[in-house]
GULUMTI-606225 format. One record per residue (C-alpha): residue number from 1; residue in three letters; x, y, z. Coordinates in nm, 3 decimals. Example, Ala and Ser with C-alpha at 12.3 -4.5 7.8 and 13.67 -1.06 7.14 Angstrom:
<sites>
+--------+------+---------+---------+---------+
! drenba ! kefi !       x !       y !       z !
+--------+------+---------+---------+---------+
!      1 !  ALA !   1.230 !  -0.450 !   0.780 !
!      2 !  SER !   1.367 !  -0.106 !   0.714 !
+--------+------+---------+---------+---------+
</sites>
This chain:
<sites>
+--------+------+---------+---------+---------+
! drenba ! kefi !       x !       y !       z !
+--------+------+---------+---------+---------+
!      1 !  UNK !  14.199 !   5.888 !   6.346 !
!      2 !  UNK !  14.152 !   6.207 !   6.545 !
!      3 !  UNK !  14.306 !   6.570 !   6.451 !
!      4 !  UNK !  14.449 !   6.841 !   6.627 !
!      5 !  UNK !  14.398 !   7.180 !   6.726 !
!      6 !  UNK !  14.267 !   7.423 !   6.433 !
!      7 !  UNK !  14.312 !   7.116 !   6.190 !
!      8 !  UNK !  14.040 !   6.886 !   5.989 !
!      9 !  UNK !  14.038 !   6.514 !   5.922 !
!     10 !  UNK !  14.212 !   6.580 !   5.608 !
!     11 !  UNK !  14.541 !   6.600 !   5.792 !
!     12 !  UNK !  14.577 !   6.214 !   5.802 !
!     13 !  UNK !  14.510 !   6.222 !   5.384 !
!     14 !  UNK !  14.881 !   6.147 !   5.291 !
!     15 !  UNK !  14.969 !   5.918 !   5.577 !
!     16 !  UNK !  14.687 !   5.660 !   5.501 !
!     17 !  UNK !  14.845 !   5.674 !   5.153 !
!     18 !  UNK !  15.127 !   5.465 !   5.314 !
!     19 !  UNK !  14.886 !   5.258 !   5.543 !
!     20 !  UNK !  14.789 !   4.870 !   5.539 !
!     21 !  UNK !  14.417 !   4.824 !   5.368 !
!     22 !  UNK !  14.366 !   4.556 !   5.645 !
!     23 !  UNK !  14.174 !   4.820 !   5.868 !
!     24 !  UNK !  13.891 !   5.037 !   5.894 !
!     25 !  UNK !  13.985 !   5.364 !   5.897 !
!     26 !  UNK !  13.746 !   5.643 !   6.075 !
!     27 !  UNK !  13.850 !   5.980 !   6.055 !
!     28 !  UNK !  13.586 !   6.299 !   6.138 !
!     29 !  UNK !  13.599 !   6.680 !   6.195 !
!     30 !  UNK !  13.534 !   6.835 !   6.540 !
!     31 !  UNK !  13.270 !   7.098 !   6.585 !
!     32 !  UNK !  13.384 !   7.439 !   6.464 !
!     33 !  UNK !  13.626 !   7.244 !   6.210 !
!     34 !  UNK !  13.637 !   7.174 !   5.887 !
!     35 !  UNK !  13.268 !   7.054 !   5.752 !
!     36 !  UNK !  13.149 !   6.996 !   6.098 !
!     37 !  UNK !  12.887 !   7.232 !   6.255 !
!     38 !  UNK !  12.952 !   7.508 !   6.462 !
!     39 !  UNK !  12.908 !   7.482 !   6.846 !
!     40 !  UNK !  12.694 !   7.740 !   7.003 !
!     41 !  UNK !  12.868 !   8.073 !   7.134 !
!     42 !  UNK !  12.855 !   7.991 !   7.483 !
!     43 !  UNK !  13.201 !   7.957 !   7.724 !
!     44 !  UNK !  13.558 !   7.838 !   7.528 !
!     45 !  UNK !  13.554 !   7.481 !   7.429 !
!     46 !  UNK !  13.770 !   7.249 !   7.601 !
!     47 !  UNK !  13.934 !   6.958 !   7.529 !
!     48 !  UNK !  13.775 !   6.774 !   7.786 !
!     49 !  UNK !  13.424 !   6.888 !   7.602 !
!     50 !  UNK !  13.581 !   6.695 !   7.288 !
!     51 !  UNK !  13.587 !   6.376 !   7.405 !
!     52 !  UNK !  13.216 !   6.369 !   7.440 !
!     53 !  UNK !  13.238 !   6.445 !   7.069 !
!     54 !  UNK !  13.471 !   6.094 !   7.049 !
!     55 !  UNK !  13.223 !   5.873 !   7.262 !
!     56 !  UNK !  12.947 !   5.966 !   7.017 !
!     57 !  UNK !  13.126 !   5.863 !   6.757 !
!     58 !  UNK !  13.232 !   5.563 !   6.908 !
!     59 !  UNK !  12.889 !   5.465 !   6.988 !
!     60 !  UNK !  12.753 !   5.559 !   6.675 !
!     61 !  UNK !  12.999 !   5.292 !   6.491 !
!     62 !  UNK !  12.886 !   5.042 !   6.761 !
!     63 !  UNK !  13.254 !   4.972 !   6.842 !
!     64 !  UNK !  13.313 !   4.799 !   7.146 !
!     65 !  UNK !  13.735 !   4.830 !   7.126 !
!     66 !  UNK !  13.930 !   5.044 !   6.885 !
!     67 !  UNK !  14.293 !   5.164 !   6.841 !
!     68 !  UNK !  14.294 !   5.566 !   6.893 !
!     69 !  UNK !  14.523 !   5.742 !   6.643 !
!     70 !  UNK !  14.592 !   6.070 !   6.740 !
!     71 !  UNK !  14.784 !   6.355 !   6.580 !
!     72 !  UNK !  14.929 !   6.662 !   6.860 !
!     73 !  UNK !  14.606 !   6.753 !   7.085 !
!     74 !  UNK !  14.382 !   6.473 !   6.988 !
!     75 !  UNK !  14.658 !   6.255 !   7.203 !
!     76 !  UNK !  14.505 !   6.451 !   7.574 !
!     77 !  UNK !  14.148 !   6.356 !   7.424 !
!     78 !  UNK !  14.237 !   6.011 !   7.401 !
!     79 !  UNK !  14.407 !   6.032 !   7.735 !
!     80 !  UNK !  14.073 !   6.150 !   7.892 !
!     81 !  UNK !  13.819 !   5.898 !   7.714 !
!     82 !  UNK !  14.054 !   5.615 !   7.839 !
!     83 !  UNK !  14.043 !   5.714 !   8.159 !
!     84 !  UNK !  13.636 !   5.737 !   8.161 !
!     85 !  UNK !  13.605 !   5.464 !   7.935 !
!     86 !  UNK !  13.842 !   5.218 !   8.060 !
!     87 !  UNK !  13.937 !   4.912 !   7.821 !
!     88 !  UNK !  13.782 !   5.061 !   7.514 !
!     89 !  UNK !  14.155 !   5.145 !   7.356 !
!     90 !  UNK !  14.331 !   4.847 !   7.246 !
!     91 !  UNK !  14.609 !   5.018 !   7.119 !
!     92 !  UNK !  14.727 !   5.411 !   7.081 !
!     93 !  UNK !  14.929 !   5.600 !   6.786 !
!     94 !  UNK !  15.008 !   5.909 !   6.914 !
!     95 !  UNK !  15.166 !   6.151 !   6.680 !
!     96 !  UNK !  15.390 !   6.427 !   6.810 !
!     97 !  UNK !  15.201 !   6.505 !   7.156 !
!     98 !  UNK !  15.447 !   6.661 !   7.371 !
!     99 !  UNK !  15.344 !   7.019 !   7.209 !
!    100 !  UNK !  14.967 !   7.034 !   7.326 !
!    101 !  UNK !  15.096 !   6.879 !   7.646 !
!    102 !  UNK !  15.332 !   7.167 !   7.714 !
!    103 !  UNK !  14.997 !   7.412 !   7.618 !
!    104 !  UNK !  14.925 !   7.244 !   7.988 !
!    105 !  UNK !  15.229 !   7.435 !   8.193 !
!    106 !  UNK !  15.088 !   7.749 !   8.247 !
!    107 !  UNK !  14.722 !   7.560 !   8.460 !
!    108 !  UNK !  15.014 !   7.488 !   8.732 !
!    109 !  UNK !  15.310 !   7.750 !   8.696 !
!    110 !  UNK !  15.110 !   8.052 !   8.556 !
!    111 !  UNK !  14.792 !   8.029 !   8.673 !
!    112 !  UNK !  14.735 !   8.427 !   8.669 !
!    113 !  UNK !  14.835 !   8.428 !   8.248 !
!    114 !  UNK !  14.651 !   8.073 !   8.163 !
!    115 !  UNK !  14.324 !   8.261 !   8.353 !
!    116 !  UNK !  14.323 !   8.598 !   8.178 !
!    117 !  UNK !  14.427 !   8.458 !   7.837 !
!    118 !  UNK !  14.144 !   8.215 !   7.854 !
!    119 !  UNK !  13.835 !   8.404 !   8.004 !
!    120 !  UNK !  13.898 !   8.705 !   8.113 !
!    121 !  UNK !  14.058 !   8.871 !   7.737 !
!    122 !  UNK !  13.734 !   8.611 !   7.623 !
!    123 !  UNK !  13.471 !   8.727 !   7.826 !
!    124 !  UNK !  13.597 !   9.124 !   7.790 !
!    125 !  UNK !  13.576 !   9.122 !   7.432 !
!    126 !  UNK !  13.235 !   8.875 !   7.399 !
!    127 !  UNK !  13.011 !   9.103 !   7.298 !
!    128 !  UNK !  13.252 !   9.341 !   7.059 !
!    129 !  UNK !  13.328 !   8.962 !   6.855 !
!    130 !  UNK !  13.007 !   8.781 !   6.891 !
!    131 !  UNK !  13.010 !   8.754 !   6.549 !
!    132 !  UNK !  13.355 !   8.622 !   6.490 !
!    133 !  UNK !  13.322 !   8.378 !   6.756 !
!    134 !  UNK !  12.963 !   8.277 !   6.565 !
!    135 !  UNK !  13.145 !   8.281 !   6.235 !
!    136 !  UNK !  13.453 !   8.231 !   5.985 !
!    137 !  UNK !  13.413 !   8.571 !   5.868 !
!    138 !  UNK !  13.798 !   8.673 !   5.754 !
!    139 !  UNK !  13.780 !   8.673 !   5.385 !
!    140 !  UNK !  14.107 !   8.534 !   5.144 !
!    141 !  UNK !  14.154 !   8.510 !   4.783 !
!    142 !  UNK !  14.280 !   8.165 !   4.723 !
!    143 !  UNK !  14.618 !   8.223 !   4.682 !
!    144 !  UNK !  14.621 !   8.423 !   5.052 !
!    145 !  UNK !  14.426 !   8.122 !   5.215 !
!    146 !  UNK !  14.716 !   7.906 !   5.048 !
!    147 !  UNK !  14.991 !   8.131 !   5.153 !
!    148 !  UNK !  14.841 !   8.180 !   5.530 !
!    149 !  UNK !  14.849 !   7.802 !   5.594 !
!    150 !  UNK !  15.190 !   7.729 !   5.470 !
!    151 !  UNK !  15.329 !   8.001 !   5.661 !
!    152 !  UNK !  15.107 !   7.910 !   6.010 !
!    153 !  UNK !  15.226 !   7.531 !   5.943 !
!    154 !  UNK !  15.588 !   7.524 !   5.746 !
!    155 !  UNK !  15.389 !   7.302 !   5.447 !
!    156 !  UNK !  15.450 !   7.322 !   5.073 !
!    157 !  UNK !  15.160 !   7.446 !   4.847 !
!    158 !  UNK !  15.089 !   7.058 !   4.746 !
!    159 !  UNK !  15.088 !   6.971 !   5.134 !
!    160 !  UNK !  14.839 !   7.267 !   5.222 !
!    161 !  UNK !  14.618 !   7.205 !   4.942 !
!    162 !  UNK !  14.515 !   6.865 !   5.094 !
!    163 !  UNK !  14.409 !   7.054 !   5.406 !
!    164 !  UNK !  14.220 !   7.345 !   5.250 !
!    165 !  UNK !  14.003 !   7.057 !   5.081 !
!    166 !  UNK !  13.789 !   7.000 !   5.384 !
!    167 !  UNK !  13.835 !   7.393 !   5.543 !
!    168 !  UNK !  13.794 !   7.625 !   5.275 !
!    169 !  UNK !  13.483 !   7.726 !   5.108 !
!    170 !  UNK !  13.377 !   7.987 !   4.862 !
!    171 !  UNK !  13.241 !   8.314 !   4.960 !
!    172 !  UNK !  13.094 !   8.651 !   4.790 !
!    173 !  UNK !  13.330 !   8.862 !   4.522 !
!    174 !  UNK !  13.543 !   8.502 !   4.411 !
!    175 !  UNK !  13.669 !   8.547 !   4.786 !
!    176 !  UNK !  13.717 !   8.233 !   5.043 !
!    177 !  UNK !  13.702 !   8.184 !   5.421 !
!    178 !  UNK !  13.794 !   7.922 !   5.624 !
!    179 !  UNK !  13.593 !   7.714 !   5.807 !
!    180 !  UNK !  13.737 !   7.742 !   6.139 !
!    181 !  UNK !  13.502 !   7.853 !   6.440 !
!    182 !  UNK !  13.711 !   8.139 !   6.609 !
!    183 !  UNK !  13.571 !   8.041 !   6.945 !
!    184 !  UNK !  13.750 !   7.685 !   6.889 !
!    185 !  UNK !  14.062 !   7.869 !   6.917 !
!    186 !  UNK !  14.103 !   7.842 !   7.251 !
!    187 !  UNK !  14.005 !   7.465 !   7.303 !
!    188 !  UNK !  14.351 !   7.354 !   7.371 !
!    189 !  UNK !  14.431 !   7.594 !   7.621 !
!    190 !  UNK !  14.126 !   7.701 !   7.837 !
!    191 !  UNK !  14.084 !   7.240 !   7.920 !
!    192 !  UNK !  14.120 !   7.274 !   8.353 !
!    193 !  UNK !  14.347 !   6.996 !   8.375 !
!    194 !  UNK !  14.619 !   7.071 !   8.609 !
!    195 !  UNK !  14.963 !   6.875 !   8.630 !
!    196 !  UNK !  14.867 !   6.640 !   8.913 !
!    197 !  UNK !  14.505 !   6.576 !   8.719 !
!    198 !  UNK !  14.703 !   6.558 !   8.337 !
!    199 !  UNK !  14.982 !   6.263 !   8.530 !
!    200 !  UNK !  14.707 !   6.079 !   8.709 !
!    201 !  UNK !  14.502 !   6.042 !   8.354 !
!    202 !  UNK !  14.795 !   5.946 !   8.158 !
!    203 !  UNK !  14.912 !   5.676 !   8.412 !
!    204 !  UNK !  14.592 !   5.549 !   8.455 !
!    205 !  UNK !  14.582 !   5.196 !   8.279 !
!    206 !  UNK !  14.715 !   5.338 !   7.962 !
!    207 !  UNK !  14.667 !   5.110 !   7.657 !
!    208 !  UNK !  14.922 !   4.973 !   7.454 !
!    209 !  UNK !  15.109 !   5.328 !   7.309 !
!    210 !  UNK !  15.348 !   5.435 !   7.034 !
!    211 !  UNK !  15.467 !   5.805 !   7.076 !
!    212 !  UNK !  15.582 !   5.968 !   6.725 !
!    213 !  UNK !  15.769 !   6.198 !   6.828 !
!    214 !  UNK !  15.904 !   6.464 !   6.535 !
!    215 !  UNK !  16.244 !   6.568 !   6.551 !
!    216 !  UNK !  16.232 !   6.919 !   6.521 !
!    217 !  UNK !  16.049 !   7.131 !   6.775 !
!    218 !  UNK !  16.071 !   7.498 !   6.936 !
!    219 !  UNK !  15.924 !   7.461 !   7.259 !
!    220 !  UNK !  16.109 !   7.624 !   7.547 !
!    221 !  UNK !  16.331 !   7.447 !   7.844 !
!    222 !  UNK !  15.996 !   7.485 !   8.071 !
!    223 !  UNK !  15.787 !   7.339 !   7.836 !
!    224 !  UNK !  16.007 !   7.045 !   7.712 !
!    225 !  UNK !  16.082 !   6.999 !   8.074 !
!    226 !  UNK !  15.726 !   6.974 !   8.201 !
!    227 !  UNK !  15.582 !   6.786 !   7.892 !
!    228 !  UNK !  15.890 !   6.476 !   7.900 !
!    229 !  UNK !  15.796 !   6.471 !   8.240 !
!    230 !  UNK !  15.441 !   6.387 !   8.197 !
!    231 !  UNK !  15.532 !   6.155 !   7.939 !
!    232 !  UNK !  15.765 !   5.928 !   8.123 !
!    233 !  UNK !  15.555 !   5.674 !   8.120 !
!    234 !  UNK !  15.598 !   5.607 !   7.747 !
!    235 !  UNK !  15.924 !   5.709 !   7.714 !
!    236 !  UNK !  16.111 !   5.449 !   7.979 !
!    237 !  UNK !  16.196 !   5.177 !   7.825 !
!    238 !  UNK !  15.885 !   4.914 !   7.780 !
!    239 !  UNK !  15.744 !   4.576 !   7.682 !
!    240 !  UNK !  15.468 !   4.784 !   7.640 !
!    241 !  UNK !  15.517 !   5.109 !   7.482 !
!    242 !  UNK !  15.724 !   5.265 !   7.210 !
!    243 !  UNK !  15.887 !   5.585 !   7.172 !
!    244 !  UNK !  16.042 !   5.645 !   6.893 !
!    245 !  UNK !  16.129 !   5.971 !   6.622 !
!    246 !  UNK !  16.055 !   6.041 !   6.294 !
!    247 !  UNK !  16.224 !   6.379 !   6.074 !
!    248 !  UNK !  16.024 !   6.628 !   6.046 !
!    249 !  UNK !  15.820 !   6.934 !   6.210 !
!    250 !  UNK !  15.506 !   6.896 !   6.437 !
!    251 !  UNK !  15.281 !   6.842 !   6.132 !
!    252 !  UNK !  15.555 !   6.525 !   6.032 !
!    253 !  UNK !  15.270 !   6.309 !   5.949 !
!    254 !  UNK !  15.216 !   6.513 !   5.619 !
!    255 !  UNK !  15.575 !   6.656 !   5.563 !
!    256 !  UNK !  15.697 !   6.260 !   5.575 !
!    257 !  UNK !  15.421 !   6.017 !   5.617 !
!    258 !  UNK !  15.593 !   5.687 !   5.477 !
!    259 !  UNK !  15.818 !   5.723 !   5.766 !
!    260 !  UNK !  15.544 !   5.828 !   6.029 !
!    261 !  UNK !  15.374 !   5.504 !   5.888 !
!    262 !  UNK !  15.638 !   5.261 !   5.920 !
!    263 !  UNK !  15.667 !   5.318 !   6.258 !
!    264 !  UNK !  15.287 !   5.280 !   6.317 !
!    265 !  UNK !  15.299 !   4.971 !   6.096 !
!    266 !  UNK !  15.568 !   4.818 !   6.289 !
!    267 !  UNK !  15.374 !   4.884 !   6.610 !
!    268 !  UNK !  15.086 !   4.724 !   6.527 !
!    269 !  UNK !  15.282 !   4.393 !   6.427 !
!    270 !  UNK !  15.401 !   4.414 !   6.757 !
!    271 !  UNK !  15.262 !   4.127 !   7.025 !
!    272 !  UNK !  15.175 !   4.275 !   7.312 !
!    273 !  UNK !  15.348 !   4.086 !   7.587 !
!    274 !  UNK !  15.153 !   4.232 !   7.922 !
!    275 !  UNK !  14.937 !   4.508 !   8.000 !
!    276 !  UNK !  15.066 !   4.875 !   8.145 !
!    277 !  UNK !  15.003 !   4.934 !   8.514 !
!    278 !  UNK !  14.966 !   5.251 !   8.733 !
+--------+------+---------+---------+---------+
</sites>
């Protein structure tokens, strides 16, 4: 079970509330998340850098196949390890991807934005934020760390309060910081995968896939456009794939996770009557 962007393993907390105890569940933090270590301050992380994070892990459990559960960015890492490991994914749960696949446009269409937003406004300011890019160092008291992430994710107090369990830790005065690594906060933009590298990986013997999709979204016509593109593979009608909706925002798998896991439930009943092909 694999997070987003800016998020910790505790996002998948309620949904495996709602989740058969017939599996093994494996859930971690990335570096720079949660109660993971930091990565050095060196150039932005990438996504592509993250799946090297997944193989490790993958290794260390001694797995040979898996099913990949992914929630919003963690669906592009699972893209890429398929492609380089080929036949390790017996299955994939993707939850609500088609936002961190639109993050993707502007590699193709806006080359001269994606470039200064992800190295050049880095790179200019390196030396003034060393230390923010080293550290967590924004201070909250509790009840403005709680506040912050229910306004930056549309949760309830009882929803955030899950989260802040694995990314908030005390600090000096009764203050609190999060855990976050502000030079993660670029991972899921500064990835070089441009439109004709992000189709060939996700038609590339893709496993077995559910897409989640959440009903409610704000992306713009571009975005929407270019990301349902990319995705046509799972969203044409399949023996193979599913696509299917549940109600809710991008984080749906806390705001509703009994429906979230009925569909993943569902699919993994499924028989799988032939493989995907290119």
């Amino acid at each position: 079970m694999v997070h987003g962007y800016m998020d910790t393993a505790a996002t998948f907390t309620r949904l495996l509330e709602h989740m058969p105890d017939t599996y093994y569940y494996v859930s971690f933090d990335f570096p720079g998340h949660g109660k993971s270590e930091y990565l050095p301050v060196a150039p932005p992380s990438t996504q592509t850098l993250l799946v090297e994070v997944v193989r490790r892990i993958v290794d260390h459990m001694g797995w040979e196949s898996f099913i990949f559960l992914a929630h919003s960015m963690a669906f592009v890492i699972g893209l890429c390890y398929n492609n380089a490991f080929p036949g390790r994914i017996e299955r994939m749960i993707a939850i609500d991807p088609t936002i961190p696949l639109s993050a993707h446009y502007n590699v193709s269409h806006n080359f001269q934005w994606w470039f200064k937003f992800n190295y050049q406004y880095y790179y200019d300011s390196y030396h003034k934020n060393y230390k923010n890019m080293k550290n967590a160092s924004k201070l909250y008291t509790y009840e403005q760390a709680v506040a912050a992430m229910m306004k930056a994710r549309s949760l309830t107090r009882e929803q955030v309060e899950h989260l802040l369990t694995r990314c908030l830790v005390p600090a000096d005065n009764g203050l609190y910081r999060m855990t976050f690594q502000s030079a993660t906060m670029r991972t899921i933009y500064s990835t070089w995968l441009p439109e004709y590298a992000l189709d060939y990986v996700i038609k590339s013997n893709p496993p077995p896939a559910i897409i989640i999709n959440a009903t409610k979204h704000m992306l713009t016509p571009d975005l929407e456009k270019f990301a349902k593109k990319l995705m046509k593979i799972y969203t044409e009608p399949s023996n193979v794939h599913q696509n299917v909706y549940a109600e809710g925002k991008h984080d749906v798998h806390i705001t509703n996770p009994q429906g979230v896991a009925s569909h993943i439930i569902e699919f993994l009943k499924r028989p799988i009557a032939a493989k995907s092909k290119l």
